[in-house]
Every structure is written in C-alpha cells, then in structure tokens.
Backbone as a printed PyTorch tensor [residue, N CA C, xyz], in Angstrom:
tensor([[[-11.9690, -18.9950,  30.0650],
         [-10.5930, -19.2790,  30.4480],
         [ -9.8910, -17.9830,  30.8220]],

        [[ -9.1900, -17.8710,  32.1190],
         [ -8.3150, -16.7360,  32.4950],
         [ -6.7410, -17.0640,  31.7930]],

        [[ -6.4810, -16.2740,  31.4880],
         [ -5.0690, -15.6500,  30.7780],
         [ -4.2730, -14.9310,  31.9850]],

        [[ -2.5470, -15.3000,  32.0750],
         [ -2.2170, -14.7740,  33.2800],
         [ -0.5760, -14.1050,  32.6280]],

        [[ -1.1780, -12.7810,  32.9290],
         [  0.3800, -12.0980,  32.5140],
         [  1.3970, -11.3330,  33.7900]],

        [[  2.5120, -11.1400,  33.1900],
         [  3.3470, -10.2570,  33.9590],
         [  2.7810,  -8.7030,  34.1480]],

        [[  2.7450,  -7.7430,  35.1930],
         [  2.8770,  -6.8470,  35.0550],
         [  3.3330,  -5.9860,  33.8590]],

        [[  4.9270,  -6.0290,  33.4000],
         [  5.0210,  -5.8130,  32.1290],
         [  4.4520,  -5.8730,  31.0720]],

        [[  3.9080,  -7.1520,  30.7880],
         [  3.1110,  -7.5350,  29.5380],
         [  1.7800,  -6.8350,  30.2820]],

        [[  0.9490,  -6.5210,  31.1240],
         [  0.0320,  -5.7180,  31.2810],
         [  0.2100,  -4.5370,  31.0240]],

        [[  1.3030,  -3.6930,  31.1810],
         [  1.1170,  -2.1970,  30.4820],
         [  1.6230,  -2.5280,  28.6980]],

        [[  2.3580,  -3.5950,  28.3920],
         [  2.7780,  -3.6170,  26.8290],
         [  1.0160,  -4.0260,  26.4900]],

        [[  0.2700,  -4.4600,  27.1240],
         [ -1.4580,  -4.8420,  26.2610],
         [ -1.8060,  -3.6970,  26.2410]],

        [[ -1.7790,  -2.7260,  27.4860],
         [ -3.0890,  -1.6580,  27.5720],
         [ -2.3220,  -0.4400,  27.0580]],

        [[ -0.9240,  -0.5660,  26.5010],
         [ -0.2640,   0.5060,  25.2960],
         [ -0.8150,   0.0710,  23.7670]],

        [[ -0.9320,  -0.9960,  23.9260],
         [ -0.8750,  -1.8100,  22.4820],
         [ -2.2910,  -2.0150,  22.1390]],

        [[ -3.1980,  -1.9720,  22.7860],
         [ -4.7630,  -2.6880,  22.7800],
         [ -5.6610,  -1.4500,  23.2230]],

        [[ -6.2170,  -0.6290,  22.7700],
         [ -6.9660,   0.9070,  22.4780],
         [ -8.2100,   0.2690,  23.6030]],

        [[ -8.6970,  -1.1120,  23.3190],
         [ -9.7620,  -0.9900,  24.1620],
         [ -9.7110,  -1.7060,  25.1230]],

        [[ -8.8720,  -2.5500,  25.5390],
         [ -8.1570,  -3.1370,  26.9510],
         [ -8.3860,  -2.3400,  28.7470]],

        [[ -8.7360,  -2.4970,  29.0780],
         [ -8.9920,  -2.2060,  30.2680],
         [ -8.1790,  -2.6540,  31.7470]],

        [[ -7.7830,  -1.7510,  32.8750],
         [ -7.2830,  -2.2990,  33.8850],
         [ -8.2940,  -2.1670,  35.1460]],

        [[ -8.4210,  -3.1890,  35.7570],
         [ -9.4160,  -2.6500,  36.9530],
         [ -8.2830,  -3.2970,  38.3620]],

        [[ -8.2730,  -2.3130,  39.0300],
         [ -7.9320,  -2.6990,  40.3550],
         [ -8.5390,  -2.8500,  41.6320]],

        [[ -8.4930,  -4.1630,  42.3590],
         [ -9.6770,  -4.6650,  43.0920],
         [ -9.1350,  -4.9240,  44.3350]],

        [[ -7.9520,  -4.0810,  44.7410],
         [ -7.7140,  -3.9380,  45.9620],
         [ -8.5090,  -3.0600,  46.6230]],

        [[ -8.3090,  -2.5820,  47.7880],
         [ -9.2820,  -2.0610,  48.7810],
         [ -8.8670,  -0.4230,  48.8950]],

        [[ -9.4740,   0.6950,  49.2020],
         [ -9.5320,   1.9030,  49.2010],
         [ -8.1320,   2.1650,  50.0320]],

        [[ -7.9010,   1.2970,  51.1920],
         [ -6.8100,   1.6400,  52.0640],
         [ -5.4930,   1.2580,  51.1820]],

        [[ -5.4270,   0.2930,  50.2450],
         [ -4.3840,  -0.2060,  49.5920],
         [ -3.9000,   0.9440,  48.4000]],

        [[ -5.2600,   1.3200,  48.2880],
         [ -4.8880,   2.4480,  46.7360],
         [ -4.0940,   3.6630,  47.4300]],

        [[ -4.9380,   4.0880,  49.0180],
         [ -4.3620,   5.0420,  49.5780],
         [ -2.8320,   4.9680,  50.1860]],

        [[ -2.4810,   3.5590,  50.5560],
         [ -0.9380,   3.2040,  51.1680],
         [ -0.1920,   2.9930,  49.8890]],

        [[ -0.3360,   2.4340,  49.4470],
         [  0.8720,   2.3280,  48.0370],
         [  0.4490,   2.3680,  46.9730]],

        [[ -0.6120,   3.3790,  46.3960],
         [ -0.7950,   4.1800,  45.3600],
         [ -1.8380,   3.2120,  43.8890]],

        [[ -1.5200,   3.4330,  43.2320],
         [ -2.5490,   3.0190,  41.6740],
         [ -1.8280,   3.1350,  40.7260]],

        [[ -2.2320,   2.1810,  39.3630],
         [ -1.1620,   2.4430,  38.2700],
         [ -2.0120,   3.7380,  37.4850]],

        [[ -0.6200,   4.3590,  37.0270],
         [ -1.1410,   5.5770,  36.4380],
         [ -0.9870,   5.2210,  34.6470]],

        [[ -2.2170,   5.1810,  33.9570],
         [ -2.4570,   5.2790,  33.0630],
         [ -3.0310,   6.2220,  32.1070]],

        [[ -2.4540,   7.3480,  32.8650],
         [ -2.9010,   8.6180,  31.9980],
         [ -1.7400,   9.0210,  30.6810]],

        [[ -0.7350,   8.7830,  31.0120],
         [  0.1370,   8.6420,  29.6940],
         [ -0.7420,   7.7670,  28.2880]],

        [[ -1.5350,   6.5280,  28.6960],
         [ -1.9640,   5.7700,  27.6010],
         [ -3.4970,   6.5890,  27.3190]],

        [[ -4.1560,   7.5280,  28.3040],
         [ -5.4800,   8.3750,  27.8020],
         [ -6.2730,   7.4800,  28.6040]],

        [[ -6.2210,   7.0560,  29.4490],
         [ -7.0930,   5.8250,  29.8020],
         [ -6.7870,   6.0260,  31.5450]],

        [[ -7.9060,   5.9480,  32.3860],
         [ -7.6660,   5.4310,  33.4600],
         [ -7.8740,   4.2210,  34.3140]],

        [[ -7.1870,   3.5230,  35.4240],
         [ -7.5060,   2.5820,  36.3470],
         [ -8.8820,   2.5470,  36.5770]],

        [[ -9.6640,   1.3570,  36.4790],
         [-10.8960,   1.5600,  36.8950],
         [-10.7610,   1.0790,  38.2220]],

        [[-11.3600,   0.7200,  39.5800],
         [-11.3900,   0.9770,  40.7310],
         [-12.3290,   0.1260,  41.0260]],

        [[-12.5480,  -1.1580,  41.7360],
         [-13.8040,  -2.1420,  41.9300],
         [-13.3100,  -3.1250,  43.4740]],

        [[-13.2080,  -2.8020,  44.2770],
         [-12.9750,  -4.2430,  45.4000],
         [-13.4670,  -4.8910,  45.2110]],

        [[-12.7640,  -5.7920,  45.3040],
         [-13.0130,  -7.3720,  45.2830],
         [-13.7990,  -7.2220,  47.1140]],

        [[-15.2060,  -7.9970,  46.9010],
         [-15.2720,  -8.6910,  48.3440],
         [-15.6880, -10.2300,  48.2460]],

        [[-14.9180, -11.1160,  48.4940],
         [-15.5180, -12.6420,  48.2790],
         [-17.1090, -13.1090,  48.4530]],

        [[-17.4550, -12.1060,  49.5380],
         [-19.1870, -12.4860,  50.3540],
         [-20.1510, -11.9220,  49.4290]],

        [[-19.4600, -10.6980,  48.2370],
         [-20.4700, -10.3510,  47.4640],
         [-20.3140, -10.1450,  46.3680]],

        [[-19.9060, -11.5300,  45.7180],
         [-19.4870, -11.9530,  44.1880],
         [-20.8550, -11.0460,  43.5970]],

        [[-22.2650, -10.9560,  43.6740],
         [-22.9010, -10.7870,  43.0200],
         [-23.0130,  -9.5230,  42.8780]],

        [[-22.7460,  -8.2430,  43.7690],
         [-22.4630,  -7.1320,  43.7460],
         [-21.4870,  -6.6140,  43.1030]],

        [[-20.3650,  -7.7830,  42.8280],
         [-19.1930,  -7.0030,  42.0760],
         [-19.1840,  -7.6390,  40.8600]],

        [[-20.1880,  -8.6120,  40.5500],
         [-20.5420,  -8.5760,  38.6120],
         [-21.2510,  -7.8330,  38.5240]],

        [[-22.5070,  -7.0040,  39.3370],
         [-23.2260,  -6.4550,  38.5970],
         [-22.4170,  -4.8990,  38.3010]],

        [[-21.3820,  -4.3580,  39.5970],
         [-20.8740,  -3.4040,  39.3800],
         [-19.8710,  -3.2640,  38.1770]],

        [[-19.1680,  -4.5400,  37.8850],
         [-18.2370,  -5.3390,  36.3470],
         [-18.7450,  -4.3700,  35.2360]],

        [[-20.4620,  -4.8000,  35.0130],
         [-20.8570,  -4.8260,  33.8460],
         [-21.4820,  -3.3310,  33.8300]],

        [[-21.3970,  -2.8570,  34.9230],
         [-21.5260,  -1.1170,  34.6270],
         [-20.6740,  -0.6050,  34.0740]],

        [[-19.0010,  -1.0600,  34.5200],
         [-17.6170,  -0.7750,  34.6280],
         [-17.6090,  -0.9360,  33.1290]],

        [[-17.9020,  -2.2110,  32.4990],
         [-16.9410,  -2.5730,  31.3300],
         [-18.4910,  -3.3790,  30.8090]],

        [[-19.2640,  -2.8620,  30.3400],
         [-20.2420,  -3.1320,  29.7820],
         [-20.2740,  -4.2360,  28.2420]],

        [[-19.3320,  -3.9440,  27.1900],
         [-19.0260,  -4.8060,  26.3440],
         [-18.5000,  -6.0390,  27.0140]],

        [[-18.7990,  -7.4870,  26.4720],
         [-18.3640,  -8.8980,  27.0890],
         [-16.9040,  -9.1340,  26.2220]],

        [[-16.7370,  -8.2990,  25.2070],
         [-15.6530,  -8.1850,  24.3260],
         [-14.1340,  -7.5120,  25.0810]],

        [[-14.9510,  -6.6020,  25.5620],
         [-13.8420,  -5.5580,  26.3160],
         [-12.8210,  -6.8390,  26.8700]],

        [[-11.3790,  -6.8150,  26.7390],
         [-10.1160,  -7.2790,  27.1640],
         [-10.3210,  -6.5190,  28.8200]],

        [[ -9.8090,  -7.0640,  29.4200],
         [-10.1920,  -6.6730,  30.6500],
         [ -8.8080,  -7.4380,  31.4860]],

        [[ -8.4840,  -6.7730,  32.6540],
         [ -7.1660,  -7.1130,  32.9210],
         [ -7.5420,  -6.9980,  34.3440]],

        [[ -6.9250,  -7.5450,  35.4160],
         [ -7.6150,  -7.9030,  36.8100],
         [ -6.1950,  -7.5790,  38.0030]],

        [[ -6.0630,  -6.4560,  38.5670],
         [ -5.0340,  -6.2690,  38.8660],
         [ -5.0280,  -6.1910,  41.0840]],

        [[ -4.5700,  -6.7480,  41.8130],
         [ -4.5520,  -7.3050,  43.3220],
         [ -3.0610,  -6.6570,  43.0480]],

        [[ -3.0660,  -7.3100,  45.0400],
         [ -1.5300,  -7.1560,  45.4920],
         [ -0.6970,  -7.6070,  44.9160]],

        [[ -1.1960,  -9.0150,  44.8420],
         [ -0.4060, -10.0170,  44.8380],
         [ -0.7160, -11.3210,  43.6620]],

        [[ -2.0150, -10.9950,  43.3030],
         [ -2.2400, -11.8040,  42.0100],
         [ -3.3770, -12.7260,  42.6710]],

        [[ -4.0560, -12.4190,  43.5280],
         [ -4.7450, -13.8000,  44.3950],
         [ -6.1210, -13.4370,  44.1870]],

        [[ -6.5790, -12.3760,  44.5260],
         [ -7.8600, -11.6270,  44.3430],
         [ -7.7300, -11.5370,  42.9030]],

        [[ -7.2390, -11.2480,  42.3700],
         [ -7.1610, -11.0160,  40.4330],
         [ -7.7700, -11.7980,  39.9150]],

        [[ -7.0440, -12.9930,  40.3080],
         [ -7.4620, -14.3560,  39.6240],
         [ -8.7000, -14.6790,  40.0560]],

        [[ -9.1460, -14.4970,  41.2610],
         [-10.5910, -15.0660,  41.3450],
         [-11.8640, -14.2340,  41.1550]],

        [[-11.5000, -12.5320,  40.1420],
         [-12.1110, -11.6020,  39.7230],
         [-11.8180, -12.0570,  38.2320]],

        [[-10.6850, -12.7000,  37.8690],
         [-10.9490, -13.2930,  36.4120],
         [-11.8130, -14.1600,  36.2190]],

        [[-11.6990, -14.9310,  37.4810],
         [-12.0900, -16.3600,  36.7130],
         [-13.7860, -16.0670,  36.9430]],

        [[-14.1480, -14.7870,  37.7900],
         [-16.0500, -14.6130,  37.8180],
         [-16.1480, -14.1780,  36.4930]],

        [[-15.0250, -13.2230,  35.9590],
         [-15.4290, -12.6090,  34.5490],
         [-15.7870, -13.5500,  33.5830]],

        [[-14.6790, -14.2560,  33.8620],
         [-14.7290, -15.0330,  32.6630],
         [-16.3300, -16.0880,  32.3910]],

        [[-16.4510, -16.4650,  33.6400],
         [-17.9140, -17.3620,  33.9670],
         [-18.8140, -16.3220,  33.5000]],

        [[-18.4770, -14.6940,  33.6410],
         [-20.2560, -13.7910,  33.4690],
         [-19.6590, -14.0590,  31.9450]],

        [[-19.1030, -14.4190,  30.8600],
         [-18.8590, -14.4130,  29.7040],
         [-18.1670, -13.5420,  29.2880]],

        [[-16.8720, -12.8460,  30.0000],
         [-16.2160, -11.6500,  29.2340],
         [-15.1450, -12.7660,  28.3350]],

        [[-14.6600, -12.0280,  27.1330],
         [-13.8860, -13.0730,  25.9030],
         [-12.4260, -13.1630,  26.7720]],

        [[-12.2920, -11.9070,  27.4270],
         [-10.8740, -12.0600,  27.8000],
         [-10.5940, -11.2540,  29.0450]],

        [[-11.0310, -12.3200,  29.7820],
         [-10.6350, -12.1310,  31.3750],
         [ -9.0500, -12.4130,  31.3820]],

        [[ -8.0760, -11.6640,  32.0990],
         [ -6.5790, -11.7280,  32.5200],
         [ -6.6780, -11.4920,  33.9230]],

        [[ -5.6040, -12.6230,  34.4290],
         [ -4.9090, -12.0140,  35.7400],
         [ -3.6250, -11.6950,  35.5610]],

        [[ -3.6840, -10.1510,  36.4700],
         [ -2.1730,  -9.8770,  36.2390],
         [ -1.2940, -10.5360,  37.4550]],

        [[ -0.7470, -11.5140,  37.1980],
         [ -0.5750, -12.8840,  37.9060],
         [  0.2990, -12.0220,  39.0850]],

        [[  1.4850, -10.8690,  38.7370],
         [  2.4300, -10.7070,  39.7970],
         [  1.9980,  -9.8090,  40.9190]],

        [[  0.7960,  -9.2660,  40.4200],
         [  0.1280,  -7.9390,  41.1370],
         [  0.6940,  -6.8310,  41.1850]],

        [[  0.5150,  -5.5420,  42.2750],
         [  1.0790,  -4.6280,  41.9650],
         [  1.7120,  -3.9890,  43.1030]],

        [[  2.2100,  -5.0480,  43.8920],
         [  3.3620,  -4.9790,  44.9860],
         [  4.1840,  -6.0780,  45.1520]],

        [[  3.2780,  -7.7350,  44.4070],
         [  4.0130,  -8.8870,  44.1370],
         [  4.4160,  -9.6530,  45.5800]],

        [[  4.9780, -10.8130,  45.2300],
         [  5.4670, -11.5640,  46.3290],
         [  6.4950, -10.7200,  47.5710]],

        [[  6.1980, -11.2670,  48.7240],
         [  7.5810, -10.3730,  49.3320],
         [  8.6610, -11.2730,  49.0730]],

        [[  9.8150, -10.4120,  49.3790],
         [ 11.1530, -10.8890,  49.1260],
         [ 11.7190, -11.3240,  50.7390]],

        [[ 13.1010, -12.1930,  50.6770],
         [ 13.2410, -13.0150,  52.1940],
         [ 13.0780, -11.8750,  53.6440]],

        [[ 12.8430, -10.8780,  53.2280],
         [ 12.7110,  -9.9980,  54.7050],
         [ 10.8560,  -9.6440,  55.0190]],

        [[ 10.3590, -10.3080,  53.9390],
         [  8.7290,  -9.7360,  54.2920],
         [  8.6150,  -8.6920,  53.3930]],

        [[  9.2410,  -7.6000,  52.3310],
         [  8.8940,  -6.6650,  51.3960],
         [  8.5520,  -7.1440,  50.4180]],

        [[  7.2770,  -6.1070,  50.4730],
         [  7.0280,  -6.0080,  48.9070],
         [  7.4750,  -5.0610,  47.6940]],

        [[  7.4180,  -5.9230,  46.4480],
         [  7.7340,  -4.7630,  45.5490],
         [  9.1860,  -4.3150,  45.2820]],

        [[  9.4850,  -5.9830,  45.9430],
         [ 11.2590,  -6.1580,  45.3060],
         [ 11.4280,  -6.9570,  44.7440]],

        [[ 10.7150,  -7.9940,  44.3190],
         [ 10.9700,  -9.3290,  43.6120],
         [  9.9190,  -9.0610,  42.1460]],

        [[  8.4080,  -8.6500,  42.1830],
         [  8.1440,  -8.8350,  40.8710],
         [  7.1650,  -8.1360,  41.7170]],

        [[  6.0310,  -7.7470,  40.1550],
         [  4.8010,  -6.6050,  40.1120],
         [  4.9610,  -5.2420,  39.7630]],

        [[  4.0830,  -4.6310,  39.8300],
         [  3.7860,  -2.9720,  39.2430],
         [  4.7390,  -2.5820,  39.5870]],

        [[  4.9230,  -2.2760,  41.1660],
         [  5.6910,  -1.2540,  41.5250],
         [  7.0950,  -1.5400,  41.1000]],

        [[  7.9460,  -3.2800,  41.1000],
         [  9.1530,  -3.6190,  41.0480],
         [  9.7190,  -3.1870,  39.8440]],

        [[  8.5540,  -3.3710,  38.4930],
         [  8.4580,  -2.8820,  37.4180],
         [  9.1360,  -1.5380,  36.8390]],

        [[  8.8910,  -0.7840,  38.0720],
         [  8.5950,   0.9900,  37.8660],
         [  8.1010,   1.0740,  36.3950]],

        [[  6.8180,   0.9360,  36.5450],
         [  5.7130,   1.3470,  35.8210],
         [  4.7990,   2.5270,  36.2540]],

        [[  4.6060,   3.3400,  35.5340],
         [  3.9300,   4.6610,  36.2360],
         [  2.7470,   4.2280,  37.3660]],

        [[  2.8590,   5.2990,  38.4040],
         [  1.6210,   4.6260,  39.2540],
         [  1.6840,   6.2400,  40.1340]],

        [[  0.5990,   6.4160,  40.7360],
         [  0.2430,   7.8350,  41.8590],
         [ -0.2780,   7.4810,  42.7470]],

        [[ -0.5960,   8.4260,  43.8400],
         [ -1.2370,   7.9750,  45.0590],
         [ -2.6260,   8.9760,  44.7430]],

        [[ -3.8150,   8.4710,  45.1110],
         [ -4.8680,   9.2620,  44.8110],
         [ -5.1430,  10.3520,  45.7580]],

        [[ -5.5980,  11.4770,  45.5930],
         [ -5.2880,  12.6730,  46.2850],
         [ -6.7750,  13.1130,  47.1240]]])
C-alpha cells in the first residue's frame, strides 16, 4: 500500500525518521532547471533515480542498490506527484514496508496562469532545495 503525504509532512518524516529516505525521479534536466531538495541540514542526501515507464525493471533493480533494506521508509518525490506515485506503487509491489508518494511534488500543480510552485509542493513550501553544480 502507498501512503501519500504533503511536501511538509515529507521533510517533518525525513527530520523525524533517522532512516527515511527521499529519492527524486524526475529527469537530469528537471534537477538542472529548478533545482533538488537540499537535505544536508538533516546529514542525509536526495537520492537521484528517473523514473522511465518503458523500464520499470531497470529502475527496481537500480531501487534496491539505492535503498537495499525492504524496511527502509522510502519517500517518492516528481513534479507533480504523478511519476511518484507510480514509483510507489512498483516499490511497494517489489515489497518495500513503506512506499510514500509525496503527493504535491516539488513544483506542484500550476496555479490559473500555468505556474508552478505557487499553489502547493517543495518549492511553494520553501523548504531547503539547490541547484546541482
């Protein structure tokens, strides 16, 4: 079963939960245009995995390199919450205890002009985040 939280409640788990994990499964160009959550304040970093739909089987086997315990809390973080959820719901099928989608993502719905990252998610949040260098 996938579990679906707010952004918020995703950094209150991975402050609160020592072995909780975030993986973000947007695409290299997405990390490079509007940045990554920065979790170096909690000692911990973003783990880094694209999602590609055509090669579910490439990105469990890369999962279980990533986050090797089936115990590990594991948190599933997209734009927009769409890719998340369907990187939870493989976790959850390879048997992880606690697959999450972080339902709002981490630019969220756009708001009535087409923006993102004014209505809900990481960034709306201002939750720490960097651009990778």
């Amino acid at each position: 079963m996938v579990d679906c939280i707010s952004a918020q409640a995703a950094w209150e788990r991975l402050t609160t939960e020592k072995d909780a994990v975030l993986i973000d499964v947007r695409t290299p160009g997405e990390w490079q245009l509007v940045g990554l959550p920065d979790l170096s304040t909690l000692d911990k970093d973003v783990r880094t995995l694209s999602w590609d739909p055509y090669d579910a089987n490439g990105f469990a086997l890369s999962l279980r390199e990533l986050v090797p315990s089936l115990e590990t809390p594991v948190l599933f973080l997209c734009r927009s919450g769409v890719r998340s959820q369907q990187t939870a719901e493989l976790a959850a099928h390879l048997g992880y205890v606690e697959a999450v989608n972080v339902v709002e993502g981490y630019e969220g719905q756009p708001d009535a002009n087409g923006q993102r990252g004014r209505v809900c998610g990481w960034q709306y949040q201002n939750l720490p985040l960097y651009f990778p260098g």
